[in-house]
C-alpha positions in Angstrom: -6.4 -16.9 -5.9 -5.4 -13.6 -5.1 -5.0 -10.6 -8.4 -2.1 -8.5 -7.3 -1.3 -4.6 -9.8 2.3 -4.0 -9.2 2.7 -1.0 -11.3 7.0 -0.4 -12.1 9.6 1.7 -13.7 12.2 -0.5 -12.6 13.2 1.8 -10.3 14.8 0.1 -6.9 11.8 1.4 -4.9 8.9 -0.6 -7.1 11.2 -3.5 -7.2 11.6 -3.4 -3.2 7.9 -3.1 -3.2 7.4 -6.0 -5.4 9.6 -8.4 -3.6 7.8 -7.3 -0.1 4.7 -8.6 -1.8 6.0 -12.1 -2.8 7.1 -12.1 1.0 3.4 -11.1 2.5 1.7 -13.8 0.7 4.2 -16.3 0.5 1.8 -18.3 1.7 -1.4 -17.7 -0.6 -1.8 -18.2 -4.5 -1.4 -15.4 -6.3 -1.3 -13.9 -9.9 1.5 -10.7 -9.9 0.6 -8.7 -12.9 3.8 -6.2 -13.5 2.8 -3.2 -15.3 5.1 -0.7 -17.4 2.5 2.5 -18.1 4.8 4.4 -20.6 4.5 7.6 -21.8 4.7 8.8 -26.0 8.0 9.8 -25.3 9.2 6.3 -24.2 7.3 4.8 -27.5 9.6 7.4 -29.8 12.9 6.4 -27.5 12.1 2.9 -28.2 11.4 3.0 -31.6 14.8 4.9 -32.1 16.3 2.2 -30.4 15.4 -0.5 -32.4 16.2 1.7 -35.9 19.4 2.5 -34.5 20.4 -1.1 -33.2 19.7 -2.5 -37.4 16.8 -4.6 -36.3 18.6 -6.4 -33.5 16.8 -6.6 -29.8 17.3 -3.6 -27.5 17.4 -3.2 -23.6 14.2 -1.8 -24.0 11.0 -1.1 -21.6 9.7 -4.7 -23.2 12.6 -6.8 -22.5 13.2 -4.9 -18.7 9.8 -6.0 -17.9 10.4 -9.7 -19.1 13.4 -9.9 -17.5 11.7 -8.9 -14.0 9.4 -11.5 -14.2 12.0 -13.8 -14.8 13.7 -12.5 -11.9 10.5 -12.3 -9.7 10.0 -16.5 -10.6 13.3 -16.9 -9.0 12.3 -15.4 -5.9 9.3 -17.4 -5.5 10.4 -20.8 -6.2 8.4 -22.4 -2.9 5.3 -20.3 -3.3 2.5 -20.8 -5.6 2.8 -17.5 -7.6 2.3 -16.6 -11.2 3.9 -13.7 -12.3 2.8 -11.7 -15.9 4.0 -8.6 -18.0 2.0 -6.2 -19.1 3.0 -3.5 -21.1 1.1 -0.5 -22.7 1.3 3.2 -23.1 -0.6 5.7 -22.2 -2.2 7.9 -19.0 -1.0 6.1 -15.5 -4.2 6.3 -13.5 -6.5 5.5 -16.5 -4.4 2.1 -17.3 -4.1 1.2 -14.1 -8.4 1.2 -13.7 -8.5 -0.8 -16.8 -5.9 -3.7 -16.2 -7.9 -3.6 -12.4 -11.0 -4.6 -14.2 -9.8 -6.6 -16.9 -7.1 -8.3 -14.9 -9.8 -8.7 -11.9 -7.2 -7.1 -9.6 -7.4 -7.3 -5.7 -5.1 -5.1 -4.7 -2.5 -2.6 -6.1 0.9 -2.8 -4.9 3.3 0.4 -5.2 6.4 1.4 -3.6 7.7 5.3 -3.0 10.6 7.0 -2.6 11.6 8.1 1.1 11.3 11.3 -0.2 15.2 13.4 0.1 14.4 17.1 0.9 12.0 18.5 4.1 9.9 19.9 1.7 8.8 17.1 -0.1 5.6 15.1 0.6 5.7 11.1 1.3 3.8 10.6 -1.3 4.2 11.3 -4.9 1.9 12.2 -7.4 1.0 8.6 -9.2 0.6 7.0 -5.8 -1.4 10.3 -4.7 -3.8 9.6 -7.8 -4.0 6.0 -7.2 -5.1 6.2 -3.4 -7.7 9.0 -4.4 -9.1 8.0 -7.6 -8.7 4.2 -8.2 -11.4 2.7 -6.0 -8.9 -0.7 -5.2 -7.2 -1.3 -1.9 -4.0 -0.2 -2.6 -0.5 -1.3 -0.3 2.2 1.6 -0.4 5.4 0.4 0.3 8.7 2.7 1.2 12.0 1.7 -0.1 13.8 1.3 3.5 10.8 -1.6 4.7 11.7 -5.2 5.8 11.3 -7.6 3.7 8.9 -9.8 6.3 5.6 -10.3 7.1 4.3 -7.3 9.9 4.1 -8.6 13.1 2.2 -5.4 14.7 -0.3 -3.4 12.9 -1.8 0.0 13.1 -5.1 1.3 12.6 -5.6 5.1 13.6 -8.9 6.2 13.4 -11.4 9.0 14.6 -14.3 6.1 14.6 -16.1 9.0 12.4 -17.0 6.0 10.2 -18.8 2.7 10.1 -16.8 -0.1 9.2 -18.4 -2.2 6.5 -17.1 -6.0 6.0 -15.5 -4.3 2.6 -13.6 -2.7 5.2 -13.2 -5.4 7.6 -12.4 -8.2 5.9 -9.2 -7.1 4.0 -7.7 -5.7 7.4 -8.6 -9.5 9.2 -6.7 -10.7 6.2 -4.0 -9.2 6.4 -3.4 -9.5 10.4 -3.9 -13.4 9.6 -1.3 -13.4 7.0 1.4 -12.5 9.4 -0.1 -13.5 12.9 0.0 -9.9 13.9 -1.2 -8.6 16.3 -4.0 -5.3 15.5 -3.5 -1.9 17.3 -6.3 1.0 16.8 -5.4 3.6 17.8 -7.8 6.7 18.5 -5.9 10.3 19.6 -8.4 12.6 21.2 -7.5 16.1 22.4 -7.7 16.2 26.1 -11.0 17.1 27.8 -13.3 15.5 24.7 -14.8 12.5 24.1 -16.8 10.2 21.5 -20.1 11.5 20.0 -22.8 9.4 19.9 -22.3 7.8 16.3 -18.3 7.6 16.9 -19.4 5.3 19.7 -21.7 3.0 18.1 -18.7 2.9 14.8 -16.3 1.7 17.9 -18.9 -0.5 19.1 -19.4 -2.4 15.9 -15.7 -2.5 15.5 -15.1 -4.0 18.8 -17.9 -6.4 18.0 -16.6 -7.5 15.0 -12.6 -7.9 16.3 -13.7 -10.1 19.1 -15.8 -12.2 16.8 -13.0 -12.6 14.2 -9.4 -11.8 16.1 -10.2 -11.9 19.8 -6.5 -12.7 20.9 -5.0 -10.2 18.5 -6.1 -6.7 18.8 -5.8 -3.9 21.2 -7.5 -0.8 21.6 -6.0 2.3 21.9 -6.0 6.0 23.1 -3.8 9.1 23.0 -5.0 12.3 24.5 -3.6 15.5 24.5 -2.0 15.6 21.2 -2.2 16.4 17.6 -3.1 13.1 14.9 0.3 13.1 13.7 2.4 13.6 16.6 0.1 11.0 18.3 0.3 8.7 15.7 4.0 9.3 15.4 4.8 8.4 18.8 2.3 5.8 19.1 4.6 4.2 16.0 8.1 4.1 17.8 6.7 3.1 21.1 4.6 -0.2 19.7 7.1 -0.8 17.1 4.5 -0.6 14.1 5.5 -2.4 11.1 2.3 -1.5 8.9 -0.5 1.1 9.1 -4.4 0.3 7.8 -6.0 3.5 6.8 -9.7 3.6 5.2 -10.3 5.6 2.2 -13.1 6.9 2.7 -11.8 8.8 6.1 -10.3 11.6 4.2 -9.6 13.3 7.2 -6.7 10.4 8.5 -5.4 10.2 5.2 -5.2 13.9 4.2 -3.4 14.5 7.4 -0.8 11.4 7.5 -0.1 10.7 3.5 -0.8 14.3 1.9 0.0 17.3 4.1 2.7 15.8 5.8 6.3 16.2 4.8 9.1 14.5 6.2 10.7 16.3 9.0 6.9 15.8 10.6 6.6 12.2 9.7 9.5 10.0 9.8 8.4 6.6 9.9 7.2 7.0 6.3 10.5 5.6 4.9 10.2 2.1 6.8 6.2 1.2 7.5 4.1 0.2 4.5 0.2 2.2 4.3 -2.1 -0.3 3.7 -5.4 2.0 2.0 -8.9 0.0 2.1 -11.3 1.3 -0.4 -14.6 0.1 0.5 
């Protein structure tokens, strides 16, 4: 049984996000735990509601989030999914770490905004906070992504670290869910090369994929470019419909999710970042 966080605010992009979820694991059991974190302010709005309605039942936050999972149910009528509200208010990243551990979550689900100006970043600030200070494999979802399962996956990486089986074995999962097929990707400026320990990383990477997915993987290398126009182009030309990204390799994910903007970074707004935490 699978614990899936879908944090909303019943905004179209956290709804898309949610139903891409009940599509990727159509196929497994799962518990979808919907989360409203509101603020103070929402608690006063609501409360005025209520006064102002004579006692009778309001369109409130409470009754939104009941009426989602209601909705949700309807969309997963041939899976084995169980979907629950949760409600509470209070400071987003701080809820969010508690439902993880009392709910046992697996992973967080989120979707973002394709963001509307060229100066603003993919990501906003609650997804920001969650990739950097939740320690929970986390899948950002844009609002313009297909609702089916990836077929080809990314995995860009500097091989500057090793890849535990905390790493390992949520990225396997996930190419098995779809049948996809794995491409890392490595972009080296042209006339270097691997260190020592970024060879032995690839090496136990290789290792591993040819153990666990030796029919659906595919190494990868770009030279003469920068990360981002590498990984860019690498995107369009394999037709990528998710990228894997590890935490702890600040370096890939401060480039691609936090000092990009969108004119340098368009695929944002169509390929869902899968983040591992190890």
């Amino acid at each position: 049984m699978k614990n899936v966080l879908v944090p909303t605010d019943f905004s179209e992009n956290s709804i898309q996000a949610l139903r891409y979820a009940q599509v990727l694991f159509s196929s497994l059991e799962c518990n979808f735990y919907l989360l409203y974190v509101g603020t103070l302010l929402d608690t006063k709005i609501d409360a005025e509601s209520f006064q102002e309605s004579d006692g009778e039942p309001t369109e409130n936050t409470k009754k939104k989030l009941l009426d989602l999972v209601k909705e949700c149910r309807k969309h997963s009528i041939e899976a084995n999914h169980f979907f629950f509200a949760l409600h509470e208010y209070g400071f987003f990243t701080s809820t969010i770490k508690k439902h993880i551990a009392e709910q046992n979550i697996d992973l967080i689900v989120m979707g973002t905004k394709g963001a509307s100006g060229i100066k603003e970043k993919i990501l906003g600030s609650n997804a920001g906070d969650v990739i950097t200070k939740v320690q929970c494999n986390t899948l950002i979802v844009p609002d313009q992504v297909k609702l089916s399962k990836p077929r080809e996956i990314a995995f860009p990486t500097d091989f500057n670290i090793f890849y535990s089986l905390r790493i390992l074995h949520p990225m396997e999962e996930m190419v098995e869910l779809g049948k996809s097929k794995l491409r890392v990707m490595n972009a080296l400026k042209e006339g270097d090369s691997l260190n020592k320990e970024q060879e032995k990383n690839k090496e136990h990477l290789l290792d591993f994929l040819e153990d666990t997915l030796p029919e659906a993987y595919s190494m990868h290398t770009i030279t003469n470019q920068k990360v981002k126009p590498a990984i860019q182009c690498f995107m369009e030309s394999r037709e990528i419909d998710m990228i894997v990204m590890v935490a702890k390799n600040l370096n890939f994910i401060q480039q691609i999710l936090f000092d990009s903007i969108v004119e340098q970074i368009s695929f944002h707004t169509k390929v869902p970042f899968f983040v591992i935490h190890e």
